[in-house]
PALOFI-25321 format. One record per atom (N, C-alpha, C): atom name; residue in one letter; x, y, z; residue number from 1. Coordinates in pm, whole numbers, plus 50000, padded with zeros to 5 digits. Example, Ala and Ser with C-alpha at 12.3 -4.5 7.8 and 13.67 -1.06 7.14 Angstrom:
// residues 2
{'N' 'A' {51319 49431 50780} 1},
{'CA' 'A' {51230 49550 50780} 1},
{'C' 'A' {51320 49670 50780} 1},
{'N' 'S' {51285 49775 50708} 2},
{'CA' 'S' {51367 49894 50714} 2},
{'C' 'S' {51290 50003 50787} 2},
***
This chain:
// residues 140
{'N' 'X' {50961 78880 77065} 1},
{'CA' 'X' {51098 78918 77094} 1},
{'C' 'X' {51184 78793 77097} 1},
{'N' 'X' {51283 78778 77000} 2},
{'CA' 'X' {51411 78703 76997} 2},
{'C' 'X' {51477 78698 77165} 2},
{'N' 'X' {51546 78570 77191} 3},
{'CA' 'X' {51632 78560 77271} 3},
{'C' 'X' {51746 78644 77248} 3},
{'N' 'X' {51802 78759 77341} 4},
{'CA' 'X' {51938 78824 77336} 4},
{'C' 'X' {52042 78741 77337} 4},
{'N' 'X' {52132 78763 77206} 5},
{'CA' 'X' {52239 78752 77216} 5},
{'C' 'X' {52354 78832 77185} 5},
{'N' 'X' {52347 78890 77155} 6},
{'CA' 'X' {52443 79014 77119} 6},
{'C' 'X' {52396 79178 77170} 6},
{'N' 'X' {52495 79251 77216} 7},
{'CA' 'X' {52514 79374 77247} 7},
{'C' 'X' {52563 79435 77225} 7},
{'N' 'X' {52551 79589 77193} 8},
{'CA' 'X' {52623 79658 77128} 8},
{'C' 'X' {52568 79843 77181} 8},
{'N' 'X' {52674 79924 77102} 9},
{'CA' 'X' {52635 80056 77170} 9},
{'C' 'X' {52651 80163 77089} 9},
{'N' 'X' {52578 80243 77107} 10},
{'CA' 'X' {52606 80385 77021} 10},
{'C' 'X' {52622 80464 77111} 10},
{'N' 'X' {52756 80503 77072} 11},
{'CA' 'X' {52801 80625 77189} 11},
{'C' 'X' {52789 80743 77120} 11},
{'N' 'X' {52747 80857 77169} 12},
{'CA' 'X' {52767 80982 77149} 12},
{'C' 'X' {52874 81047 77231} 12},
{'N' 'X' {52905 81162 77207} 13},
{'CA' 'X' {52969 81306 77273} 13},
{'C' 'X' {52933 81410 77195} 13},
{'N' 'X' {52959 81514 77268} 14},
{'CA' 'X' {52947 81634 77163} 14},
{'C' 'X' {53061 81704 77150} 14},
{'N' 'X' {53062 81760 77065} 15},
{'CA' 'X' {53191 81858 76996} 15},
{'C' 'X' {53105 81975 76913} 15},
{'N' 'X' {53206 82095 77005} 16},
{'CA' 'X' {53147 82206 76963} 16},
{'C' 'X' {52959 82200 76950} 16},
{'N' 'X' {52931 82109 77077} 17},
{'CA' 'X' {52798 82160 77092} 17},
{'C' 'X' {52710 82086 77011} 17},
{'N' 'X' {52749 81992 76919} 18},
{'CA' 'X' {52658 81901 76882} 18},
{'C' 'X' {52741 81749 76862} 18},
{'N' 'X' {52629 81689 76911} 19},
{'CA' 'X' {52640 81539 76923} 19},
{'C' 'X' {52686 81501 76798} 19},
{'N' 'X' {52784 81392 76869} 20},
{'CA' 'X' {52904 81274 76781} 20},
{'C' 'X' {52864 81174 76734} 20},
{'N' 'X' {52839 81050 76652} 21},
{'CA' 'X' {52829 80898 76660} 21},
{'C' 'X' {52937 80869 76638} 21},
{'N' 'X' {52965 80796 76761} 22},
{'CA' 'X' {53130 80647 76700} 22},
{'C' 'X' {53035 80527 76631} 22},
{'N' 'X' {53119 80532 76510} 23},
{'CA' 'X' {53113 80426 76402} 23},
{'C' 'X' {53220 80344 76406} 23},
{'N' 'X' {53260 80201 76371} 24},
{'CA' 'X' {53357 80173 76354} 24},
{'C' 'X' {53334 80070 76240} 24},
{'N' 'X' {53462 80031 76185} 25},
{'CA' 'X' {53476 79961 76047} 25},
{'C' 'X' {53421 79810 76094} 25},
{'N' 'X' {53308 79748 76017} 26},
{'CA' 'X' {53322 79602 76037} 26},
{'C' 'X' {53422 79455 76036} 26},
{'N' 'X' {53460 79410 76096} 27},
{'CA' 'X' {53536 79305 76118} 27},
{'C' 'X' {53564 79230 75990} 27},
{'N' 'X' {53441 79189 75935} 28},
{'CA' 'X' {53384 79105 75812} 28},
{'C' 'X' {53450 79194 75728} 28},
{'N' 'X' {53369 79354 75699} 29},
{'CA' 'X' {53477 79461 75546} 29},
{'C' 'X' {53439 79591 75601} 29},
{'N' 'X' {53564 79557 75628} 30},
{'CA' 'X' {53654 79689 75634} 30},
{'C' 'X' {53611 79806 75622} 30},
{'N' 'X' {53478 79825 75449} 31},
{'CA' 'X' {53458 79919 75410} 31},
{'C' 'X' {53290 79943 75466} 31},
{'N' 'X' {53238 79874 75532} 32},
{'CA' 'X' {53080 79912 75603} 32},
{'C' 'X' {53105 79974 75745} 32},
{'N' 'X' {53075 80049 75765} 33},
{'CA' 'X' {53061 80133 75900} 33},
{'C' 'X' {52922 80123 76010} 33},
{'N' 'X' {52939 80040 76143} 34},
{'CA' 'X' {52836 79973 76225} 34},
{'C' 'X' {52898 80066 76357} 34},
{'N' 'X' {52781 80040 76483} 35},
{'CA' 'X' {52787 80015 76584} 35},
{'C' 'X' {52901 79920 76609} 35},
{'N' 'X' {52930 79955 76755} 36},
{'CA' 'X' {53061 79820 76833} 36},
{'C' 'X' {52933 79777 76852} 36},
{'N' 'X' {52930 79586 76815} 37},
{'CA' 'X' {52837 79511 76889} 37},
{'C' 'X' {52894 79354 76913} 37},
{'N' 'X' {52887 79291 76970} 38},
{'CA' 'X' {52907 79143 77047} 38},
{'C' 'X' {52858 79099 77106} 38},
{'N' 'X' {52867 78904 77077} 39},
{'CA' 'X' {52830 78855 77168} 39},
{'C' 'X' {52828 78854 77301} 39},
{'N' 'X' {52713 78834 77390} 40},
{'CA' 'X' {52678 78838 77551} 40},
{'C' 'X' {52761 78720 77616} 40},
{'N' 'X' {52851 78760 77628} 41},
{'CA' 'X' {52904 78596 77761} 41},
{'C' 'X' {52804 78562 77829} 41},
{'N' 'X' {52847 78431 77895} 42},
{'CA' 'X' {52769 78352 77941} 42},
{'C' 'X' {52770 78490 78139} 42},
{'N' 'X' {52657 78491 78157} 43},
{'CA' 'X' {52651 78528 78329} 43},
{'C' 'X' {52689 78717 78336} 43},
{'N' 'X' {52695 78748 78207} 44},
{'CA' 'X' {52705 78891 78141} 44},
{'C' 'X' {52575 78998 78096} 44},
{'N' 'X' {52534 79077 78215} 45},
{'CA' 'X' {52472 79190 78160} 45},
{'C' 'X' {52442 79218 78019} 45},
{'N' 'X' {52334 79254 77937} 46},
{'CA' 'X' {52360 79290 77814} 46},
{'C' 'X' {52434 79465 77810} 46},
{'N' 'X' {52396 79570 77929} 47},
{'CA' 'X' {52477 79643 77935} 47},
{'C' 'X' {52661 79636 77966} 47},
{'N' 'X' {52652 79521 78036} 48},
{'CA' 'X' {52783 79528 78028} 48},
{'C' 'X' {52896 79484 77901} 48},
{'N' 'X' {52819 79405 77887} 49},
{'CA' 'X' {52860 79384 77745} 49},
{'C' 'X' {52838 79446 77626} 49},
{'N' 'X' {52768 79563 77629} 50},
{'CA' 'X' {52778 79685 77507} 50},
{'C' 'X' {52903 79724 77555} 50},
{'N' 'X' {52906 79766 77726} 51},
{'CA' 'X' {52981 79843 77787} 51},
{'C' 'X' {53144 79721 77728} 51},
{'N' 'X' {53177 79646 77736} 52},
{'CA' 'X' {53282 79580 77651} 52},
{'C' 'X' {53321 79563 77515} 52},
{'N' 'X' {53183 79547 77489} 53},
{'CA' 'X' {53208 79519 77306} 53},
{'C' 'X' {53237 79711 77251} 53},
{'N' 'X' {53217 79784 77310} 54},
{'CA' 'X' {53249 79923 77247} 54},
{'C' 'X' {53413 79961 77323} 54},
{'N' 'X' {53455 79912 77399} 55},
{'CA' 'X' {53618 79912 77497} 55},
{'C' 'X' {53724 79841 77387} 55},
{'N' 'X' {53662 79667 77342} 56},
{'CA' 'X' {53751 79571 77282} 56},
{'C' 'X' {53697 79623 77130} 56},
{'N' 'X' {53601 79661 77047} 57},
{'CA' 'X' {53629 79688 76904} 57},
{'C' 'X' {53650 79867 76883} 57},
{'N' 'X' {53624 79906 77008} 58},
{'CA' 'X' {53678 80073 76955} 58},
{'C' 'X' {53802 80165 77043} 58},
{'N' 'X' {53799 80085 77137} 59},
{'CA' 'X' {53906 80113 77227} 59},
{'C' 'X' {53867 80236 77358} 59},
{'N' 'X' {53731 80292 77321} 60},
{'CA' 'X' {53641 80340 77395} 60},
{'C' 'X' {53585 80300 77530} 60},
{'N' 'X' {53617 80400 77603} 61},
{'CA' 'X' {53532 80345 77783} 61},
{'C' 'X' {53368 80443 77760} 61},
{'N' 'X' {53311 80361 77770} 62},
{'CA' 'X' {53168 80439 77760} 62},
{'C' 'X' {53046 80351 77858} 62},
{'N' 'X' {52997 80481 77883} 63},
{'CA' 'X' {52886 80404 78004} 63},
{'C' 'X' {52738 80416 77974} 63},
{'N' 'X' {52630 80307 77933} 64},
{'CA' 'X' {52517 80283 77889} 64},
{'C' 'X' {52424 80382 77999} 64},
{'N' 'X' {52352 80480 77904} 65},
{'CA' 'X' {52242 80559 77954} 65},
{'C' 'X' {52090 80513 77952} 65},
{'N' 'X' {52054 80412 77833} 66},
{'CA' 'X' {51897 80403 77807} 66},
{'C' 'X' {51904 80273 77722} 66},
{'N' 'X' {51831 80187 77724} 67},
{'CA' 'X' {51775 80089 77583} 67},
{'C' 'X' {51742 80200 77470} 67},
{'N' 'X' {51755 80124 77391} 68},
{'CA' 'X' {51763 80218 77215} 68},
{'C' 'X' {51652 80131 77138} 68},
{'N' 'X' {51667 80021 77145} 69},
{'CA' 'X' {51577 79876 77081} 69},
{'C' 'X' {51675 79774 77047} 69},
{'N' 'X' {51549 79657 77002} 70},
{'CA' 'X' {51688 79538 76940} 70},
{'C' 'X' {51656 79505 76774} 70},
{'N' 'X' {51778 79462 76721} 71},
{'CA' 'X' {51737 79443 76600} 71},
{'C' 'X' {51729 79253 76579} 71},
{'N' 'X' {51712 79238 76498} 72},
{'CA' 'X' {51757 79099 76479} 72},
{'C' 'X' {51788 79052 76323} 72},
{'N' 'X' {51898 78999 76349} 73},
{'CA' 'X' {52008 78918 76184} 73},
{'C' 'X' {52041 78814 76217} 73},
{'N' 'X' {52072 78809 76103} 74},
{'CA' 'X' {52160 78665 76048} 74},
{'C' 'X' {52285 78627 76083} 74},
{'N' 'X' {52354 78580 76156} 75},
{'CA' 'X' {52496 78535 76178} 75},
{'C' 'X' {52564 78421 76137} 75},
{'N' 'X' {52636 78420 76052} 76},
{'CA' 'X' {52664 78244 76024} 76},
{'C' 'X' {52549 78169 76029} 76},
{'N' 'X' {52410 78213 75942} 77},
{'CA' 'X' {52325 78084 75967} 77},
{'C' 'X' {52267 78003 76054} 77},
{'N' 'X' {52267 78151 76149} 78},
{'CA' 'X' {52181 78123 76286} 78},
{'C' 'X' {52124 78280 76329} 78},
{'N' 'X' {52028 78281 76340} 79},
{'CA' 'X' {51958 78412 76400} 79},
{'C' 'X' {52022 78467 76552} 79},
{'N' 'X' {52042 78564 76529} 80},
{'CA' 'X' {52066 78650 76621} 80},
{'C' 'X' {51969 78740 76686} 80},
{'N' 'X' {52000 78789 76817} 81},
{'CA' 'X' {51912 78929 76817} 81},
{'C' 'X' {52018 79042 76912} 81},
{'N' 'X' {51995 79141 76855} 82},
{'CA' 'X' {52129 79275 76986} 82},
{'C' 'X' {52027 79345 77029} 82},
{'N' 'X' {52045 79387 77171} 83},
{'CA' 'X' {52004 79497 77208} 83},
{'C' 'X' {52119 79616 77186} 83},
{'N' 'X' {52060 79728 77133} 84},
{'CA' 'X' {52150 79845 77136} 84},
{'C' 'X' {52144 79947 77249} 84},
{'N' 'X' {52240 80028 77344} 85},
{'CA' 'X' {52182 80108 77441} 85},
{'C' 'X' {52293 80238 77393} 85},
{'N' 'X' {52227 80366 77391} 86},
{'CA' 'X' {52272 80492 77373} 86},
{'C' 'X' {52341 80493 77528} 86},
{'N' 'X' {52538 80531 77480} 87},
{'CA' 'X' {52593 80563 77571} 87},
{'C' 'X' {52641 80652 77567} 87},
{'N' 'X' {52725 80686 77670} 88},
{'CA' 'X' {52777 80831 77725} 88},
{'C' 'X' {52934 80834 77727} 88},
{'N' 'X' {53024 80880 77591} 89},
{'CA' 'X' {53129 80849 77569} 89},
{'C' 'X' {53251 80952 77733} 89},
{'N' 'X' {53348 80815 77793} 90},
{'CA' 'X' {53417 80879 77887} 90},
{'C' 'X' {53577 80885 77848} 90},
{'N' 'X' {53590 80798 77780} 91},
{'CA' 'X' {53718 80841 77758} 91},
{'C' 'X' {53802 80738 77622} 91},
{'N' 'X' {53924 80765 77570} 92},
{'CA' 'X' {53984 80639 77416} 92},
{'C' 'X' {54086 80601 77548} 92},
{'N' 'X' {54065 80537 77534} 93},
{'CA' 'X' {54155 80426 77622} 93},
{'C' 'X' {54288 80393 77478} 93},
{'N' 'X' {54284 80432 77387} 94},
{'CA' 'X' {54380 80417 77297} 94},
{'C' 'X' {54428 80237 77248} 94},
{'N' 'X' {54321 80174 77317} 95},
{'CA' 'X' {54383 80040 77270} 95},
{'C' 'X' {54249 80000 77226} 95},
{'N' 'X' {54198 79870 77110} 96},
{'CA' 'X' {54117 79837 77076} 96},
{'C' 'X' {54142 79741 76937} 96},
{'N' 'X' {54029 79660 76903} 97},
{'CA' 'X' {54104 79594 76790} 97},
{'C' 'X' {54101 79685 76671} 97},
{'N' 'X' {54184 79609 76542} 98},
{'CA' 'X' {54221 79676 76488} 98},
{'C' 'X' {54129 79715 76322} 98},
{'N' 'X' {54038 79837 76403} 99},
{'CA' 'X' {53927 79886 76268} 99},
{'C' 'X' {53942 80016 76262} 99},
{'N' 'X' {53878 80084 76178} 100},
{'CA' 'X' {53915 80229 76204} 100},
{'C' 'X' {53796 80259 76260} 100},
{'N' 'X' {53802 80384 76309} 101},
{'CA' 'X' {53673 80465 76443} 101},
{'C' 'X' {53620 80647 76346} 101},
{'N' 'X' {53506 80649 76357} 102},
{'CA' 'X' {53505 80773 76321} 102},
{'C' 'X' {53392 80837 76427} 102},
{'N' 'X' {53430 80948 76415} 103},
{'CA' 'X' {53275 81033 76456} 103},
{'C' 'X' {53191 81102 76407} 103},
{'N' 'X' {53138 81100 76347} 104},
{'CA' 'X' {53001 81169 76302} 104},
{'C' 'X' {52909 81212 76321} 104},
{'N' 'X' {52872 81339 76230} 105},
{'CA' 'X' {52724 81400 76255} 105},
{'C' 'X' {52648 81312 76198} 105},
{'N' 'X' {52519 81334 76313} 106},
{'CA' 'X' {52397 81266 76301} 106},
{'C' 'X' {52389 81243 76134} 106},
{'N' 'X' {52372 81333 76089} 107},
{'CA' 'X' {52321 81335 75917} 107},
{'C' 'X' {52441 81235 75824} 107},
{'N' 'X' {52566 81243 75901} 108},
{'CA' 'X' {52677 81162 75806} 108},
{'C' 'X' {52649 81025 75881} 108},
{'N' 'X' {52637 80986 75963} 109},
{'CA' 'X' {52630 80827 75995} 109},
{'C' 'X' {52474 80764 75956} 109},
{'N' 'X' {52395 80825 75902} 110},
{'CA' 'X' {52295 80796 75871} 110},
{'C' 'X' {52337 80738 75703} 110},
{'N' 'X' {52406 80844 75662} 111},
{'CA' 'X' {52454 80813 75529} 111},
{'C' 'X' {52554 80710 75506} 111},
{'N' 'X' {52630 80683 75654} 112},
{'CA' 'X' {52772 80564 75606} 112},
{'C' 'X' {52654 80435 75674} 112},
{'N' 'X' {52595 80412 75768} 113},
{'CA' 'X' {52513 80321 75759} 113},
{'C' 'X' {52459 80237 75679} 113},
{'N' 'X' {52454 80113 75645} 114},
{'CA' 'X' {52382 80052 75526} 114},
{'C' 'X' {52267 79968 75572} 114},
{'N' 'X' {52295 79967 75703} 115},
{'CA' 'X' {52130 79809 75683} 115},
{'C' 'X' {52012 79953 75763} 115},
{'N' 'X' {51860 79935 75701} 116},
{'CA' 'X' {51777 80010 75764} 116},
{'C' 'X' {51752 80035 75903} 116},
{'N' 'X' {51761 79844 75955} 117},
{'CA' 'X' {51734 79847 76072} 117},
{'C' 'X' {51808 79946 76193} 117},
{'N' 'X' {51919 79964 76170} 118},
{'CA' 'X' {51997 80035 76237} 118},
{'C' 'X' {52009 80176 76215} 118},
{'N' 'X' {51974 80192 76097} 119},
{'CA' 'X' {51977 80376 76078} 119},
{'C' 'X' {51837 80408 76158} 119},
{'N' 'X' {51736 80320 76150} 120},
{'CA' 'X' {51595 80303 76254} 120},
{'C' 'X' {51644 80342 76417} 120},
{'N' 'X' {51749 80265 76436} 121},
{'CA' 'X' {51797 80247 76626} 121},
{'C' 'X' {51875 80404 76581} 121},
{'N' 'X' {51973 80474 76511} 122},
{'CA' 'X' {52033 80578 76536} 122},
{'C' 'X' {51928 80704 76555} 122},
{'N' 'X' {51794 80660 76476} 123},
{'CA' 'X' {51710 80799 76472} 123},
{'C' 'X' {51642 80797 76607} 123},
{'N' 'X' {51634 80622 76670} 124},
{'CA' 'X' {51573 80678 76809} 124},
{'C' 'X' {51703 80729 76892} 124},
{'N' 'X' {51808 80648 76883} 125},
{'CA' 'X' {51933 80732 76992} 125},
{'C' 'X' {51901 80900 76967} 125},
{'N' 'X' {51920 80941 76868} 126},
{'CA' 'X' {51926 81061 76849} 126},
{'C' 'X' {51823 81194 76918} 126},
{'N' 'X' {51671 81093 76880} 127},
{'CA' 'X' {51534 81141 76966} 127},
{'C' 'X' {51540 81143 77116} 127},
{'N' 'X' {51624 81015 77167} 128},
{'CA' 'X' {51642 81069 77291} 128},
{'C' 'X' {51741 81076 77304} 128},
{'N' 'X' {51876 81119 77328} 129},
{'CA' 'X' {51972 81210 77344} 129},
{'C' 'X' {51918 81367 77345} 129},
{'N' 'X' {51824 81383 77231} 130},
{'CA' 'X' {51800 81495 77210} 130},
{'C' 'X' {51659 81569 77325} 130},
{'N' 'X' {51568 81430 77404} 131},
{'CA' 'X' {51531 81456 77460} 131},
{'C' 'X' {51619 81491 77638} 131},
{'N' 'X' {51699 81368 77602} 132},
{'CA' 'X' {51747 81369 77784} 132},
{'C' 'X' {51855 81491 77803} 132},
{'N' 'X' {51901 81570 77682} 133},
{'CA' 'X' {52000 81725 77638} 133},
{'C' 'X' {51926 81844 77701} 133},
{'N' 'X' {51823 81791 77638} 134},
{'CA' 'X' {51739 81910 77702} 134},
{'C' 'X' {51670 81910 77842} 134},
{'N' 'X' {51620 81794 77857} 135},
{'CA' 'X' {51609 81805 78000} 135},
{'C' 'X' {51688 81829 78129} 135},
{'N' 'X' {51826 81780 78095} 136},
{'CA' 'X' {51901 81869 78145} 136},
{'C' 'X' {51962 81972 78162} 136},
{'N' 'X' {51929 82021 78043} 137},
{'CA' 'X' {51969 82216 77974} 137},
{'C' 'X' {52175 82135 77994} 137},
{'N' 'X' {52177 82046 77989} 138},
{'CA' 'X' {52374 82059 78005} 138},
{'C' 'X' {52442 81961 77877} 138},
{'N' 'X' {52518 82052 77896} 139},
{'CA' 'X' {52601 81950 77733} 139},
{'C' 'X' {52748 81888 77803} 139},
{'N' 'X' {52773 81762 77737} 140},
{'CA' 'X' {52896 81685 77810} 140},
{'C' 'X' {52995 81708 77672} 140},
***
């Protein structure tokens, strides 16, 4: 396991009864669709800092339910590693930087996704969302 440095989050909600993914446009182009993820400040939770990096790139308040896994890339020529944590979308705070946001069914963000590793972390969010749905018999 890589040293953490980056965090990031996949939020769900549901609509009309089935679960959402927020995607948002990458920083780098415009035209690839990721997870909100960022660097960990220094003395910063890696949950709290999903819990930020999904507020400041999607404009989203969302609160971390579970570890998802971590991936690890390339950044400017230095290795990285993120933990991702499946969250629990609360509210658009309407401010955020400036990318576009979508939501999607499971089956469409699998498809706007491009790197494996991460369509890998959406199929476990999905496995458990789909487990912790049912264990509660309640939909948010």
């Amino acid at each position: 396991m890589s040293e953490l440095t980056h965090a990031g989050g996949i939020v769900i909600r549901f609509h009309e009864d089935a679960p959402r993914y927020l995607l948002v446009t990458a920083k780098s182009d415009p035209q690839r669709w990721i997870f909100p993820k960022g660097r960990i400040d220094s003395g910063e939770t890696t949950e709290a800092a999903a819990e930020r990096e999904v507020l400041e790139e999607a404009g989203m308040t969302a609160s971390v339910i579970e570890s998802v896994g971590e991936i690890n890339f390339d950044k400017d020529g230095r290795a990285a590693c993120v933990e991702f944590f499946l969250m629990h979308y609360v509210r658009d705070t309407g401010r955020g930087e400036d990318r576009k946001r979508r939501w999607c069914k499971y089956h469409e963000a699998l498809g706007l996704l491009t790197s494996d590793s991460v369509r890998t972390l959406l199929r476990q969010a999905d496995a458990l969302a789909t487990k912790l749905l049912h264990a509660s018999g309640a939909r948010s």
